[in-house]
PDB file as gemmi writes it, atoms N, CA and C in Angstrom:
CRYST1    1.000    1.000    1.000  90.00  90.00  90.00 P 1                      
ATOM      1  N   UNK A   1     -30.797 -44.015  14.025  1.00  0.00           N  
ATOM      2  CA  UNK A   1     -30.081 -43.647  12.840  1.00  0.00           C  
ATOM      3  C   UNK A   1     -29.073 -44.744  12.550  1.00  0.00           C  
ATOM      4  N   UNK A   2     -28.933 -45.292  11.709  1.00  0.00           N  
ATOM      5  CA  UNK A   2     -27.995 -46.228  10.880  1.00  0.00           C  
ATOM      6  C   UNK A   2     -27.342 -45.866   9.955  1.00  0.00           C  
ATOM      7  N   UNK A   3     -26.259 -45.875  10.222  1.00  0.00           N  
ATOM      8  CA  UNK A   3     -24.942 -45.561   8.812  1.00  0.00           C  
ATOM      9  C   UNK A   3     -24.260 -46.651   8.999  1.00  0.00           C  
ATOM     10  N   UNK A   4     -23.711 -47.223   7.594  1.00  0.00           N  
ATOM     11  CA  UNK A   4     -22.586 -48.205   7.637  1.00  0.00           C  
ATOM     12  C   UNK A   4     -22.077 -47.625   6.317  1.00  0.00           C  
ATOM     13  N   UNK A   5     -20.407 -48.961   5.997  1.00  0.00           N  
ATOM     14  CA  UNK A   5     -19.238 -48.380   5.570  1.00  0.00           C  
ATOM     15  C   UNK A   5     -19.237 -47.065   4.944  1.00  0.00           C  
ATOM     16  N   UNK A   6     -18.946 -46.455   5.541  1.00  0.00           N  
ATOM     17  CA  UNK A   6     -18.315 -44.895   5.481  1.00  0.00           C  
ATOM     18  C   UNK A   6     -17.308 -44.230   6.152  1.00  0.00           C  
ATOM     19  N   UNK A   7     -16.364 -45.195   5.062  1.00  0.00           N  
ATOM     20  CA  UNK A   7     -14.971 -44.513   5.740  1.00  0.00           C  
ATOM     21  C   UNK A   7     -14.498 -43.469   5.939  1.00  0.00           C  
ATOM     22  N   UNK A   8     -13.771 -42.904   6.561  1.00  0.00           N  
ATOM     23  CA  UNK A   8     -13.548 -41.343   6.990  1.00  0.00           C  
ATOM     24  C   UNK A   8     -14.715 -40.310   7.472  1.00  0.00           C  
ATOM     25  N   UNK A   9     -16.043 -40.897   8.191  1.00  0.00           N  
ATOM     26  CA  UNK A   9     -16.718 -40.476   8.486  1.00  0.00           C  
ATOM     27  C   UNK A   9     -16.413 -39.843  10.083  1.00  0.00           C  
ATOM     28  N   UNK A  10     -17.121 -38.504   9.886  1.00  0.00           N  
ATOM     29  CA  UNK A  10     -16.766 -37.849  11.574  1.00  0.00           C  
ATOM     30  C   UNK A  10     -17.980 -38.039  12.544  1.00  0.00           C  
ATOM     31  N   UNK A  11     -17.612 -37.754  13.726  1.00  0.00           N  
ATOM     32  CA  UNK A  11     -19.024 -37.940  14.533  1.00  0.00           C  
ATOM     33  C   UNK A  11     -19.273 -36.920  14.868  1.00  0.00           C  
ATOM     34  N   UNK A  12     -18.248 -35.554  14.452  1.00  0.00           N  
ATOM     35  CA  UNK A  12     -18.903 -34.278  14.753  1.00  0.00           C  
ATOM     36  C   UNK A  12     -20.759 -33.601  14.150  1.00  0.00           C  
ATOM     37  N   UNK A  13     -20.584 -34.304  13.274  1.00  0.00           N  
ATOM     38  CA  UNK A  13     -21.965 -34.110  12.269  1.00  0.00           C  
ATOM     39  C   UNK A  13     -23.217 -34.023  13.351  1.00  0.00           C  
ATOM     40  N   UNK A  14     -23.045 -35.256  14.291  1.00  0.00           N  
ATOM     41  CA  UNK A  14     -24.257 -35.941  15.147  1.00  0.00           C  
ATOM     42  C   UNK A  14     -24.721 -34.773  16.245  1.00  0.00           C  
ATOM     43  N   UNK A  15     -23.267 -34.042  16.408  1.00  0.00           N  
ATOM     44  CA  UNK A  15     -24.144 -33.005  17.700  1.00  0.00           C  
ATOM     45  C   UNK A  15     -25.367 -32.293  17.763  1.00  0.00           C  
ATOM     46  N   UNK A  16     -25.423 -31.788  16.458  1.00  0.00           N  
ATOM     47  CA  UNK A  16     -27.075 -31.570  16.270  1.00  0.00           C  
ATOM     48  C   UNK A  16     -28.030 -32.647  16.763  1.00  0.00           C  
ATOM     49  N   UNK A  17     -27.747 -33.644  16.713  1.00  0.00           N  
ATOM     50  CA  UNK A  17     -29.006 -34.737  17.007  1.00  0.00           C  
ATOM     51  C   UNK A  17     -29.060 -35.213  18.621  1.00  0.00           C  
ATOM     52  N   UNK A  18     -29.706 -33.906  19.311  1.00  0.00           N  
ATOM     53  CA  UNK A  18     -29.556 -34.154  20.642  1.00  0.00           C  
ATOM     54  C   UNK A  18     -30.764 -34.718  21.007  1.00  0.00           C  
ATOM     55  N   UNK A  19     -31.514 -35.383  20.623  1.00  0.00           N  
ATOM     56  CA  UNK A  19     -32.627 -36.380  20.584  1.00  0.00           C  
ATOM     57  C   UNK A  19     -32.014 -37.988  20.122  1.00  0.00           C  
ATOM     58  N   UNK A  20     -31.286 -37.905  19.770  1.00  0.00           N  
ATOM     59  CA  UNK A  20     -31.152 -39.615  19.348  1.00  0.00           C  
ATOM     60  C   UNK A  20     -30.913 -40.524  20.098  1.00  0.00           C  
ATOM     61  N   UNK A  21     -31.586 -41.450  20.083  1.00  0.00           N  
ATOM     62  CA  UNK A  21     -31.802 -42.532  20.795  1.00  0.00           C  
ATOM     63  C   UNK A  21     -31.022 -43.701  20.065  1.00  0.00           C  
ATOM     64  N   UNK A  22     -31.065 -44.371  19.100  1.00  0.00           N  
ATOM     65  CA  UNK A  22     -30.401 -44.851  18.793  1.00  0.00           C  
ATOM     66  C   UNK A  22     -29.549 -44.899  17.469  1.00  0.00           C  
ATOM     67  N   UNK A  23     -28.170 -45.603  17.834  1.00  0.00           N  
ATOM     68  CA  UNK A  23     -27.431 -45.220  16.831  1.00  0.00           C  
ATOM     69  C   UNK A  23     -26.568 -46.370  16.183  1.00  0.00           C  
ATOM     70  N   UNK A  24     -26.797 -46.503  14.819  1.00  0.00           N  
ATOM     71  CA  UNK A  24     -25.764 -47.542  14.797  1.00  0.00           C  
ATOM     72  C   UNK A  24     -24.239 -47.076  13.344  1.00  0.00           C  
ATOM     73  N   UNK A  25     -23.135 -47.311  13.958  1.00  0.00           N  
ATOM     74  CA  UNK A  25     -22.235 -47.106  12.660  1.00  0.00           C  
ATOM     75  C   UNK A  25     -21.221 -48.113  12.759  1.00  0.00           C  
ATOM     76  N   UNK A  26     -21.579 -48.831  11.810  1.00  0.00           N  
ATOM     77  CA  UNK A  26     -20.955 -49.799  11.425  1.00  0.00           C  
ATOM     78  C   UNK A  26     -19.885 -49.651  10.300  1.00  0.00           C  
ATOM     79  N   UNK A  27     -18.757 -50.656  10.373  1.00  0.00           N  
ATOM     80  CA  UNK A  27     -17.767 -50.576   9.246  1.00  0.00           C  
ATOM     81  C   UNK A  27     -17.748 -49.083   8.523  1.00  0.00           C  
ATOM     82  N   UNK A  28     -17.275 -48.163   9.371  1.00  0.00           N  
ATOM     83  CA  UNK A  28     -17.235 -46.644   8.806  1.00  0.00           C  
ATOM     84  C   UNK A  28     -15.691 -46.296   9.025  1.00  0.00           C  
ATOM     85  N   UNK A  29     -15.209 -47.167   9.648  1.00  0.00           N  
ATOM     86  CA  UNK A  29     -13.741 -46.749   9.829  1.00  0.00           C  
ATOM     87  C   UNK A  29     -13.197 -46.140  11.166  1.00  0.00           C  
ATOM     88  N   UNK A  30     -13.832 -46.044  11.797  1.00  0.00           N  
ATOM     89  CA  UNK A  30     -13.998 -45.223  12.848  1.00  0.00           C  
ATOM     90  C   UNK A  30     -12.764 -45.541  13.608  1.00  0.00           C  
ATOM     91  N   UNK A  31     -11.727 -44.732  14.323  1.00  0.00           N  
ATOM     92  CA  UNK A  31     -11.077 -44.887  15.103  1.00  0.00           C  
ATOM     93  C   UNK A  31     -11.191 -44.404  16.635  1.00  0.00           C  
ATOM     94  N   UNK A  32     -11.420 -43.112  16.843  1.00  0.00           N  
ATOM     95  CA  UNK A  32     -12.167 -43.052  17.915  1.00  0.00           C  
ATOM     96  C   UNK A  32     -13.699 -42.343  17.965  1.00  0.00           C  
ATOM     97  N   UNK A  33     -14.360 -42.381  19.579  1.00  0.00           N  
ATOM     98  CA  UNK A  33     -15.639 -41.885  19.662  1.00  0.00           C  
ATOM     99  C   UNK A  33     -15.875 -41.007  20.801  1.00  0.00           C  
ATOM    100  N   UNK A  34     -15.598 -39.831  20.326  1.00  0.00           N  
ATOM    101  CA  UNK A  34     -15.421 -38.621  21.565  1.00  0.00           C  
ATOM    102  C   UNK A  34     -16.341 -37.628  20.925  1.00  0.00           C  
ATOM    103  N   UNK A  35     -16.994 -37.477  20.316  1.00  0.00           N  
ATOM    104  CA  UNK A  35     -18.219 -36.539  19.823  1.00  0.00           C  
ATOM    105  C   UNK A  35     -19.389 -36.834  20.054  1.00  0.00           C  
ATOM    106  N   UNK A  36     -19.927 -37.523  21.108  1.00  0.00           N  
ATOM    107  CA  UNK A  36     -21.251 -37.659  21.098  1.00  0.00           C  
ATOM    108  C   UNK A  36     -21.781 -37.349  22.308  1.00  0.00           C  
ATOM    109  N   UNK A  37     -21.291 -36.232  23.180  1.00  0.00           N  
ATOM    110  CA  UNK A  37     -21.489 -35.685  24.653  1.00  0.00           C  
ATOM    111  C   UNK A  37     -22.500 -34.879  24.223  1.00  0.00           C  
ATOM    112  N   UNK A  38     -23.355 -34.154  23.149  1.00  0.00           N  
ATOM    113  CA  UNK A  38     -24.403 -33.570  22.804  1.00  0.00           C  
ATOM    114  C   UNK A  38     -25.713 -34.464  22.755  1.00  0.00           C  
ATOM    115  N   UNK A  39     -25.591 -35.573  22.607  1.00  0.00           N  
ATOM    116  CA  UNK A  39     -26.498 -37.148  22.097  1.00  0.00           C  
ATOM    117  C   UNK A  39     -26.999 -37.300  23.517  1.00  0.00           C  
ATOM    118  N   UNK A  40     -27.569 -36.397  24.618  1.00  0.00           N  
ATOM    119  CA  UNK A  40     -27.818 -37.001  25.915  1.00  0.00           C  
ATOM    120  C   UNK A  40     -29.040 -38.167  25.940  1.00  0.00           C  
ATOM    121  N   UNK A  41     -29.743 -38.210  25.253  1.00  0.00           N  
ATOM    122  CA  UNK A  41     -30.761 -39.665  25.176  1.00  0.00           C  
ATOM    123  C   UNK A  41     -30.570 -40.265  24.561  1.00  0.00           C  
ATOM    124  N   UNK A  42     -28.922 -40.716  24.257  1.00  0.00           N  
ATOM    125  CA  UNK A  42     -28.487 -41.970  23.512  1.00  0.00           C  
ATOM    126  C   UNK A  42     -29.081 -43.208  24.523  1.00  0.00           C  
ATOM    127  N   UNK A  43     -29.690 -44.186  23.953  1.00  0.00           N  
ATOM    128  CA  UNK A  43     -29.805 -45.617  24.620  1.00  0.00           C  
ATOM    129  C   UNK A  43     -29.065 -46.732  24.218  1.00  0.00           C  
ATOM    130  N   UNK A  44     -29.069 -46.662  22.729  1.00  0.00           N  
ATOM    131  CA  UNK A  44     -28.394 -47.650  22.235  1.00  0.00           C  
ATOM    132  C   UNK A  44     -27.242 -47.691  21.455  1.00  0.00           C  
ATOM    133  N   UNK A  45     -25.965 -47.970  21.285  1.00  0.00           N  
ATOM    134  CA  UNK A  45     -24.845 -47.641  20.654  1.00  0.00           C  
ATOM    135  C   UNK A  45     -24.240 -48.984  20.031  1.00  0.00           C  
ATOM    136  N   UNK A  46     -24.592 -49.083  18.866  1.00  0.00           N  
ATOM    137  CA  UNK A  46     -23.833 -49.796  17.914  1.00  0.00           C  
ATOM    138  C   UNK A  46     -22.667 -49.752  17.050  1.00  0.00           C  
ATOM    139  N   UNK A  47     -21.726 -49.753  17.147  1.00  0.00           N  
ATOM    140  CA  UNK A  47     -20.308 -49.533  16.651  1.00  0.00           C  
ATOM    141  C   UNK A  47     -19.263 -50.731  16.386  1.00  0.00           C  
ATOM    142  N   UNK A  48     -19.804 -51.650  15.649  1.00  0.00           N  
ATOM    143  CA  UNK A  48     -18.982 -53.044  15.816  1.00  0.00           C  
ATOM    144  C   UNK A  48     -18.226 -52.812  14.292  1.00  0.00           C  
ATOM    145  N   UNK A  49     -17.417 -53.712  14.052  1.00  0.00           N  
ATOM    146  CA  UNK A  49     -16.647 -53.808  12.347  1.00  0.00           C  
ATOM    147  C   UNK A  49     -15.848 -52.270  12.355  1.00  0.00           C  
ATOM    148  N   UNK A  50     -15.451 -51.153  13.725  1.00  0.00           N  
ATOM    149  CA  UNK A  50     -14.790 -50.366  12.774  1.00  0.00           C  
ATOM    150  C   UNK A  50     -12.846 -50.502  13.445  1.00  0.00           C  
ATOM    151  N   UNK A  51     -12.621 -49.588  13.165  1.00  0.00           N  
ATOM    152  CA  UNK A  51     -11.048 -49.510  14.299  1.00  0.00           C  
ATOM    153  C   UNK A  51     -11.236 -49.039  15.415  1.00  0.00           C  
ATOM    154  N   UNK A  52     -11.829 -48.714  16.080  1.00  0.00           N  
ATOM    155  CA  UNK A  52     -11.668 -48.227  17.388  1.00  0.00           C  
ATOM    156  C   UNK A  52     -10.777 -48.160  18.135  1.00  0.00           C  
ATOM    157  N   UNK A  53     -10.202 -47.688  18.804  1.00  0.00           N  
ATOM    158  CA  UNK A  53      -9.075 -47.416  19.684  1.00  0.00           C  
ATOM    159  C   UNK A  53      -9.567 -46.729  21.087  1.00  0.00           C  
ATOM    160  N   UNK A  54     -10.454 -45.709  20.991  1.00  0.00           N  
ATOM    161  CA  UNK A  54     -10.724 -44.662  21.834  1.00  0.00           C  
ATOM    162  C   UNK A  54     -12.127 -44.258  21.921  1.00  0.00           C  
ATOM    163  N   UNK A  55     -13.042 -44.646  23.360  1.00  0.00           N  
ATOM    164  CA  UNK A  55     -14.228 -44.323  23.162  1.00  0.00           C  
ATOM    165  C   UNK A  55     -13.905 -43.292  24.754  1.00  0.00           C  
ATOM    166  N   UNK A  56     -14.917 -42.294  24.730  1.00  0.00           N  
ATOM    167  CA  UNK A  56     -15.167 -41.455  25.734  1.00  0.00           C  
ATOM    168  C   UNK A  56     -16.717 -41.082  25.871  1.00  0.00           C  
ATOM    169  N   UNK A  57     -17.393 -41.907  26.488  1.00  0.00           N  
ATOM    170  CA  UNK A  57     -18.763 -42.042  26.632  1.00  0.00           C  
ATOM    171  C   UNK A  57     -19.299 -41.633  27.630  1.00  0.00           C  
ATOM    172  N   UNK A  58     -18.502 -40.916  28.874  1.00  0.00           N  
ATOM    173  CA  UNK A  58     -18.737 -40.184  30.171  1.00  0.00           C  
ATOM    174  C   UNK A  58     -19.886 -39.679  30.369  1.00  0.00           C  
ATOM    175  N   UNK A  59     -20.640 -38.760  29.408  1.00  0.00           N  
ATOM    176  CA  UNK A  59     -21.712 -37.843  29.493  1.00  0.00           C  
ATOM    177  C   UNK A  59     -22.700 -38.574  28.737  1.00  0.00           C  
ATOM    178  N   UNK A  60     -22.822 -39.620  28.607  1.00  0.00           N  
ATOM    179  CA  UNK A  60     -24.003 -40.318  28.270  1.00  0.00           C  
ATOM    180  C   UNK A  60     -25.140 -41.474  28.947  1.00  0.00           C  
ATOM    181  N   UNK A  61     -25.374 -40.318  30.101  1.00  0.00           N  
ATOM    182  CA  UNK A  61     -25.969 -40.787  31.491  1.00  0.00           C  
ATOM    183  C   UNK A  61     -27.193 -42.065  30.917  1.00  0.00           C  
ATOM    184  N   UNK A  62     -27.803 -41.700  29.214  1.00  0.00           N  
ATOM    185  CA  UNK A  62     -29.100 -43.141  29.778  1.00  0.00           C  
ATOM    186  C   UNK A  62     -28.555 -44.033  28.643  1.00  0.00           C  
ATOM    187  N   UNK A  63     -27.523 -44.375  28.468  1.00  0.00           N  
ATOM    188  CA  UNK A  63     -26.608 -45.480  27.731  1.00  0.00           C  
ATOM    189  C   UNK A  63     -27.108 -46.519  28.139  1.00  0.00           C  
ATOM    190  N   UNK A  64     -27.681 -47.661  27.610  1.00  0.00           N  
ATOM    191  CA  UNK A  64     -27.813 -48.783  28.648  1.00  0.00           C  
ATOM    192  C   UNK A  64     -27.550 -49.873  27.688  1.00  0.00           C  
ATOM    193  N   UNK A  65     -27.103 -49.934  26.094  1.00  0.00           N  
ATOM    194  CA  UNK A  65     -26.931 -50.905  25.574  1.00  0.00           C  
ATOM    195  C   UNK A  65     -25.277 -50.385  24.490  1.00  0.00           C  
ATOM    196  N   UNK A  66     -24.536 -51.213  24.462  1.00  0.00           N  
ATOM    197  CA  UNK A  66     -23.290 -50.726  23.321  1.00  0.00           C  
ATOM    198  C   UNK A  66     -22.639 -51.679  22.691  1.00  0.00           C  
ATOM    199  N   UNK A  67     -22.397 -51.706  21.861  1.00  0.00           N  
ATOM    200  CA  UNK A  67     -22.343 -52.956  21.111  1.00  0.00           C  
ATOM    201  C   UNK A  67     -20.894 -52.460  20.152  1.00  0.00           C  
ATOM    202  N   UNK A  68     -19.457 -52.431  20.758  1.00  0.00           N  
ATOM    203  CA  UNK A  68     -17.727 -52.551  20.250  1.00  0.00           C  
ATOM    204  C   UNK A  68     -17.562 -53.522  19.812  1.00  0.00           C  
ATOM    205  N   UNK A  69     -17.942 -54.590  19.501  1.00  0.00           N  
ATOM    206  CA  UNK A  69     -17.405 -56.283  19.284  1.00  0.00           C  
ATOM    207  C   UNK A  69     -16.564 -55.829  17.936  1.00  0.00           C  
ATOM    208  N   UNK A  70     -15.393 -56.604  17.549  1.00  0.00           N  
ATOM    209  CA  UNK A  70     -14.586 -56.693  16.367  1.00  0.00           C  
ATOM    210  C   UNK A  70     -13.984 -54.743  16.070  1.00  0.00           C  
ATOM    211  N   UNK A  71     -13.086 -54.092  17.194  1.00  0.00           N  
ATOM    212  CA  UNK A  71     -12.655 -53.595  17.290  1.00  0.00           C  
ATOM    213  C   UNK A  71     -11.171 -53.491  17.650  1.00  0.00           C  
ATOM    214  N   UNK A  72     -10.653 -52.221  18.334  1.00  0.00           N  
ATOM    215  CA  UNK A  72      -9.024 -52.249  18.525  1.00  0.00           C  
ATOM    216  C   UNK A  72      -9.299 -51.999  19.686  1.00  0.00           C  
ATOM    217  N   UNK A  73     -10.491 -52.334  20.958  1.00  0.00           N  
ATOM    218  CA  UNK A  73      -9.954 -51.704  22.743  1.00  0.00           C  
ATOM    219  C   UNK A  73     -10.167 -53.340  22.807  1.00  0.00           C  
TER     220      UNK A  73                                                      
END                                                                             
Protein backbone atom coordinates (compact mmCIF):
# COMPACT_ATOMS: atom_id res chain seq x y z
CA UNK A 1 0.00 0.00 0.00
CA UNK A 2 1.38 3.48 -0.91
CA UNK A 3 0.14 6.80 0.33
CA UNK A 4 2.03 10.00 0.01
CA UNK A 5 1.52 13.76 1.05
CA UNK A 6 -1.29 13.48 3.29
CA UNK A 7 -1.00 15.62 5.88
CA UNK A 8 -2.76 14.94 9.06
CA UNK A 9 -3.11 11.46 8.15
CA UNK A 10 -3.64 8.72 11.10
CA UNK A 11 -2.28 5.26 11.17
CA UNK A 12 -5.19 4.15 13.12
CA UNK A 13 -7.09 3.46 9.74
CA UNK A 14 -4.34 0.52 8.92
CA UNK A 15 -5.39 -1.85 11.82
CA UNK A 16 -7.76 -3.48 9.71
CA UNK A 17 -5.00 -4.42 7.30
CA UNK A 18 -3.60 -7.28 9.24
CA UNK A 19 -2.21 -8.81 6.06
CA UNK A 20 0.01 -6.04 4.83
CA UNK A 21 3.12 -6.58 3.80
CA UNK A 22 4.17 -3.64 2.53
CA UNK A 23 3.83 -0.15 3.28
CA UNK A 24 4.89 3.00 2.17
CA UNK A 25 3.87 6.77 3.58
CA UNK A 26 5.62 9.24 2.47
CA UNK A 27 5.54 13.14 3.05
CA UNK A 28 2.11 12.67 5.04
CA UNK A 29 3.24 14.57 7.94
CA UNK A 30 3.56 12.04 10.17
CA UNK A 31 4.90 12.63 13.58
CA UNK A 32 4.75 9.54 15.28
CA UNK A 33 4.23 5.60 14.45
CA UNK A 34 2.58 3.62 17.22
CA UNK A 35 -0.48 2.10 15.34
CA UNK A 36 0.71 -0.57 13.46
CA UNK A 37 0.96 -3.55 16.23
CA UNK A 38 -2.20 -5.09 14.22
CA UNK A 39 0.10 -5.13 10.70
CA UNK A 40 1.85 -8.53 12.00
CA UNK A 41 3.25 -9.42 8.32
CA UNK A 42 4.59 -6.06 7.84
CA UNK A 43 8.03 -6.66 5.82
CA UNK A 44 8.63 -3.55 4.48
CA UNK A 45 8.26 0.00 6.01
CA UNK A 46 8.72 3.08 4.14
CA UNK A 47 8.31 6.34 5.96
CA UNK A 48 10.96 8.83 4.72
CA UNK A 49 10.05 12.92 4.00
CA UNK A 50 7.68 13.00 7.14
CA UNK A 51 8.32 14.49 10.94
CA UNK A 52 8.83 11.72 12.86
CA UNK A 53 9.76 11.91 16.29
CA UNK A 54 8.40 8.57 17.68
CA UNK A 55 8.34 5.11 16.20
CA UNK A 56 7.22 1.99 18.37
CA UNK A 57 7.69 -1.00 16.15
CA UNK A 58 8.06 -3.75 19.03
CA UNK A 59 5.33 -6.14 17.75
CA UNK A 60 6.41 -6.31 14.33
CA UNK A 61 8.26 -9.62 14.57
CA UNK A 62 8.85 -10.12 10.36
CA UNK A 63 10.04 -6.36 9.80
CA UNK A 64 13.11 -6.85 7.92
CA UNK A 65 13.33 -3.67 5.79
CA UNK A 66 12.48 0.33 7.09
CA UNK A 67 13.27 3.04 5.43
CA UNK A 68 13.12 6.80 8.28
CA UNK A 69 15.74 8.71 6.18
CA UNK A 70 14.90 12.70 6.27
CA UNK A 71 13.10 12.62 9.57
CA UNK A 72 13.15 14.07 13.37
CA UNK A 73 14.84 10.58 15.35
Amino acid sequence: MELHDLPGHSLTSLSACVNLKHLTLTHCGLIAVDNLSHCKHLQCLNMQDNSIEYMDLQELKSLYMVNVSHNKL
